[in-house]
C-alpha positions as CSV (number, residue, x, y, z in Angstrom):
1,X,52.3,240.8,171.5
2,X,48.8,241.0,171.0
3,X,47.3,244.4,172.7
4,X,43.8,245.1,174.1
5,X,41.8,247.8,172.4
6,X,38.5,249.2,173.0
7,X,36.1,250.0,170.3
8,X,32.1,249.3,169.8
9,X,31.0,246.0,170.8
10,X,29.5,245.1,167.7
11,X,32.2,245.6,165.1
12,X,34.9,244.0,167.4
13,X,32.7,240.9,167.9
14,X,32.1,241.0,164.3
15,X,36.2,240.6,163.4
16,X,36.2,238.0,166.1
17,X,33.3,236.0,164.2
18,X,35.4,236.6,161.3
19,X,38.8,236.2,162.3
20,X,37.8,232.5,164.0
21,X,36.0,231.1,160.7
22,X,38.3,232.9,158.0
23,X,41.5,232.9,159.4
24,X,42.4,230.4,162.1
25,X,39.6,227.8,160.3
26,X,40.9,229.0,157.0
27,X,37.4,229.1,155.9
28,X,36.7,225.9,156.5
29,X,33.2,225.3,154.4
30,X,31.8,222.7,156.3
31,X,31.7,224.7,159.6
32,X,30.4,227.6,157.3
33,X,27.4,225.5,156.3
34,X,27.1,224.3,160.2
35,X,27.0,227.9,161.3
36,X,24.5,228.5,158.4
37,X,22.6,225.7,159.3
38,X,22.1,226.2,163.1
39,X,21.3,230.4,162.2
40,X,24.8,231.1,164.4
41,X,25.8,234.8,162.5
42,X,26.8,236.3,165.6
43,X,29.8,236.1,167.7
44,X,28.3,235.6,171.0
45,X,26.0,232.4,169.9
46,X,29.7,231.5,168.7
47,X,30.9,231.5,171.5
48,X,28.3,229.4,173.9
49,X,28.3,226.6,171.3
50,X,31.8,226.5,171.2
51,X,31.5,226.2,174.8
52,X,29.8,223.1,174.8
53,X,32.3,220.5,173.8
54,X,29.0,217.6,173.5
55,X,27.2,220.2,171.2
56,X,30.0,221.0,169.1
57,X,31.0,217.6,168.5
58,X,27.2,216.4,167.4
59,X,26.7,219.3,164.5
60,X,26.1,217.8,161.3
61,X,25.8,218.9,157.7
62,X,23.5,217.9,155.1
63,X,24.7,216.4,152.4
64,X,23.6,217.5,148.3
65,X,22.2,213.4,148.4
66,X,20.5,214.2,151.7
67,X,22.5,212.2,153.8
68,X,24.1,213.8,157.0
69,X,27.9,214.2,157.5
70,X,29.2,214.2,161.3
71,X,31.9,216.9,162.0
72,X,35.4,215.2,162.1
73,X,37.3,215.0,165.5
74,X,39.7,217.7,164.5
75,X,37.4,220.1,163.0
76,X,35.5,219.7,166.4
77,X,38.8,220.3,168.0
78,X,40.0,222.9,166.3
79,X,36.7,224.7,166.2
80,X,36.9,224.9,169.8
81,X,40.5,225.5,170.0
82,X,39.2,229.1,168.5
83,X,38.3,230.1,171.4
84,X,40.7,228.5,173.9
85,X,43.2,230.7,172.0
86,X,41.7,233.4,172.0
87,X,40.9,233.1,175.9
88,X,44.8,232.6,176.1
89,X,45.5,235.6,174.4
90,X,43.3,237.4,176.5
91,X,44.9,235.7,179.7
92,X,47.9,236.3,178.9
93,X,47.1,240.6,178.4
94,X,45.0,241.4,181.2
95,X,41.6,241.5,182.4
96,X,38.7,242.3,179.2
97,X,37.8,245.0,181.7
98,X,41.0,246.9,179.9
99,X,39.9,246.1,176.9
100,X,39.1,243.1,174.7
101,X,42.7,241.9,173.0
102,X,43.2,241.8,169.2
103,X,43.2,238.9,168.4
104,X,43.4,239.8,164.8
105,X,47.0,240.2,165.3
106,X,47.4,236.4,166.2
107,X,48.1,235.0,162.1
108,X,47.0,231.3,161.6
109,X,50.8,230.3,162.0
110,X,50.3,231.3,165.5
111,X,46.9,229.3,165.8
112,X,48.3,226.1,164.8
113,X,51.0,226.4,166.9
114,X,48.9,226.9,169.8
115,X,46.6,223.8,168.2
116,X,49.3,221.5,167.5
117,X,50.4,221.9,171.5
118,X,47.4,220.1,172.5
119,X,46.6,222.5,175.7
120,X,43.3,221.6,177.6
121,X,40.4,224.1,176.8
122,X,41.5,227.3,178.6
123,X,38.7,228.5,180.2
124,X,39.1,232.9,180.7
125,X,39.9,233.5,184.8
126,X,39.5,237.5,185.4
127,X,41.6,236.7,188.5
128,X,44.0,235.0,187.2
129,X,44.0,237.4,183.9
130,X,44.9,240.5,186.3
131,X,47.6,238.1,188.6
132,X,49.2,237.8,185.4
133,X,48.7,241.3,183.8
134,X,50.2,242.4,187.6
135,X,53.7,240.2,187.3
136,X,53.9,241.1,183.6
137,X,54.1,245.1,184.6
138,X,56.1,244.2,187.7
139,X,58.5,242.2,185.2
140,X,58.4,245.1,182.7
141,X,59.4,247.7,185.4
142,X,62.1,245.7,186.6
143,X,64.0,244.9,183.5
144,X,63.6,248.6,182.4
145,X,65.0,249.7,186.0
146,X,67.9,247.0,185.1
147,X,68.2,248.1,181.5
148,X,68.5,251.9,182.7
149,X,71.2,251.3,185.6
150,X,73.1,249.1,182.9
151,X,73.2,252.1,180.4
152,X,74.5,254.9,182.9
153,X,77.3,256.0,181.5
154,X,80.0,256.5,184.3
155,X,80.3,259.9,186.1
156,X,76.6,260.2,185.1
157,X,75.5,259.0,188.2
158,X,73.7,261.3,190.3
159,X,74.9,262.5,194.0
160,X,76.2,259.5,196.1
161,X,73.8,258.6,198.8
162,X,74.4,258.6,202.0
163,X,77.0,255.5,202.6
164,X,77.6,255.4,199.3
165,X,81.0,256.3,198.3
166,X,81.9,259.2,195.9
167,X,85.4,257.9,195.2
168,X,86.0,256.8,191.3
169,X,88.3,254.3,191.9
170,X,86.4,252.3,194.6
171,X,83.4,252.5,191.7
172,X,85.8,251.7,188.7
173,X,87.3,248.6,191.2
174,X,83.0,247.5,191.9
175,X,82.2,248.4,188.0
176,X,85.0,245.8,186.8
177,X,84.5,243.2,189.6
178,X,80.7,243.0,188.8
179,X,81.7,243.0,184.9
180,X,83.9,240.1,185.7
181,X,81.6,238.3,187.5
182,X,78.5,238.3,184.8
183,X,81.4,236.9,182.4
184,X,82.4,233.7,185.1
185,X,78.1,233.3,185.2
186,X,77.9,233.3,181.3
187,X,80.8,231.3,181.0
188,X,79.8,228.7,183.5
189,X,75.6,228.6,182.2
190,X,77.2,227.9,178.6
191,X,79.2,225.2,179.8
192,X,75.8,223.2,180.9
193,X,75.0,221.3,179.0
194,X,71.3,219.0,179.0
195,X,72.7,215.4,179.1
196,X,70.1,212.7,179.6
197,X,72.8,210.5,181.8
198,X,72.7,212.8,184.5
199,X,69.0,212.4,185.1
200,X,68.6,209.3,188.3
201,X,66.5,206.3,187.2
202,X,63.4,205.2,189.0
203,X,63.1,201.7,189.5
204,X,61.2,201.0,193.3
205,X,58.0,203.6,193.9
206,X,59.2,203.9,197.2
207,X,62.3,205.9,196.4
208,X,59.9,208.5,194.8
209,X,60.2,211.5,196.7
210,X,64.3,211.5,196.4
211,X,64.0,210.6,192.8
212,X,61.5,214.1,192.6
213,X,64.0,216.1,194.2
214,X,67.2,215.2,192.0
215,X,64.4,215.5,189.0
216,X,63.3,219.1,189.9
217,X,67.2,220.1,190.7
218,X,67.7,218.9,187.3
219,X,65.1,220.6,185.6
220,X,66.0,224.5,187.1
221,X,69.6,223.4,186.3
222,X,69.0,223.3,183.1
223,X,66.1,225.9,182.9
224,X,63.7,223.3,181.9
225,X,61.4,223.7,184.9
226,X,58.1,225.0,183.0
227,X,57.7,221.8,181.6
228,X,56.6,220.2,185.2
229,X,54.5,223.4,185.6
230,X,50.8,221.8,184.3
231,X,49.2,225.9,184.2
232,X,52.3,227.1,182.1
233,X,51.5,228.5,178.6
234,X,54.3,229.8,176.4
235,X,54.1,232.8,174.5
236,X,54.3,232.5,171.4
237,X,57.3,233.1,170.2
238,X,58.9,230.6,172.5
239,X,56.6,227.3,171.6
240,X,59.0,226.0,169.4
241,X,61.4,226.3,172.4
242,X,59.3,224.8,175.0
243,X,58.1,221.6,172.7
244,X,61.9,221.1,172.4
245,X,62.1,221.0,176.4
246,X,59.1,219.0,176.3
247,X,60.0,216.3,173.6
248,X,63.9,216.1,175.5
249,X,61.9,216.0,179.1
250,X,59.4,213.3,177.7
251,X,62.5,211.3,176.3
252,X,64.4,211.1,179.1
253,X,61.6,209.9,181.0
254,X,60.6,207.5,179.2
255,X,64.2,205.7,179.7
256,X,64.6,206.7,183.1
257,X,61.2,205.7,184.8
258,X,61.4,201.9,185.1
259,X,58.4,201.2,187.9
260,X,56.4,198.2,186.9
């Protein structure tokens, strides 16, 4: 996970300049020369051309024979992806009122991941940045909370509370009926298994609304459902896993959707 720092305005936007051009672009020379050209040395100026998709995609380079070279549709793109990323890392941390994130810590593997997934522009929300910093720390506290009632050893609890009882083998008889029931859930969740046949074919727009339901059942079935969600944004260590879900989902509907 990338983390949020705070340090003097100047040198971080300085690594960010950097770290766009030297490590996500690789160095790429002819955005160099652009950047060169148009007297853009500073990470803000970056950052409002970038901004402008038209501008971006009209920045030419001159040519040793004095002939002008157009910037290429995926040097545009990716140019521009620089940001989108990095506004995804910050999204995905918190507000920049906690602190700009580092995105120095995000490697060019993880760029072109990010690139390759073709996500619209993401644009930074400070709303949305704090909604989502607020679940992650709810999220965080619960699975700690779970983690720490999991490792009590037993007889380490503390006093019963009121109701509660104090009686070891009512506890031992609830310890190995809840043990035995997380083994019947993890034995039945490994026997699904994603099978395209199950999914219902649409052949008459009018049946739409039942064919969405069975779909959407489907999908949280097999734990597939963030690939309906248009706003999701995987972290990164689960894009690989989420283009899988994506290329299976896209498959399957591509058989089952029939509509003329």
């Amino acid at each position: 996970m990338t983390t949020a720092r705070k340090t003097r305005s100047s040198d971080l936007f300085t690594q960010r300049y950097n770290h766009f051009i030297n490590v996500w672009l690789e160095g790429d020379s002819f955005v160099k020369d652009a950047m060169a050209a148009m007297n853009i040395t500073n990470y803000m100026d970056m950052v409002r051309l970038i901004e402008d998709e038209n501008l971006v995609n009209s920045i030419k380079n001159r040519k040793s024979d004095g002939t002008e070279e157009d910037i290429s549709a995926e040097k545009a793109a990716k140019f521009r992806c620089c940001l989108s990323f990095a506004n995804h890392l910050q999204m995905r941390e918190g507000p920049i009122t906690d602190g700009l994130v580092d995105i120095t810590e995000a490697s060019v593997d993880d760029f072109t991941n990010f690139y390759i997934m073709n996500i619209p522009f993401v644009t930074y929300d400070d709303a949305a940045a704090t909604e989502r910093k607020v679940k992650r720390e709810f999220q965080e506290a619960k699975n700690a909370a779970a983690l720490a009632q999991a490792t009590v050893s037993p007889g380490t609890q503390g006093v019963p509370s009121v109701g509660a009882t104090a009686n070891p083998q009512a506890n031992s008889q609830t310890s190995t009926a809840s043990t035995a029931n997380s083994r019947e859930l993890e034995a039945f969740l490994k026997n699904i298994k994603m099978d395209a046949s199950t999914f219902p074919i649409l052949r008459d727009d009018a049946a739409w609304h039942a064919f969405k339901q069975e779909w959407t059942a489907l999908c949280v079935l097999y734990n597939i459902t963030d690939v309906l969600d248009p706003n999701y944004i995987p972290p990164l260590d689960k894009v690989d896993l989420f283009k899988a879900h994506q290329s299976f989902l896209m498959t399957v509907m591509m058989a089952k959707i029939k509509t003329a």
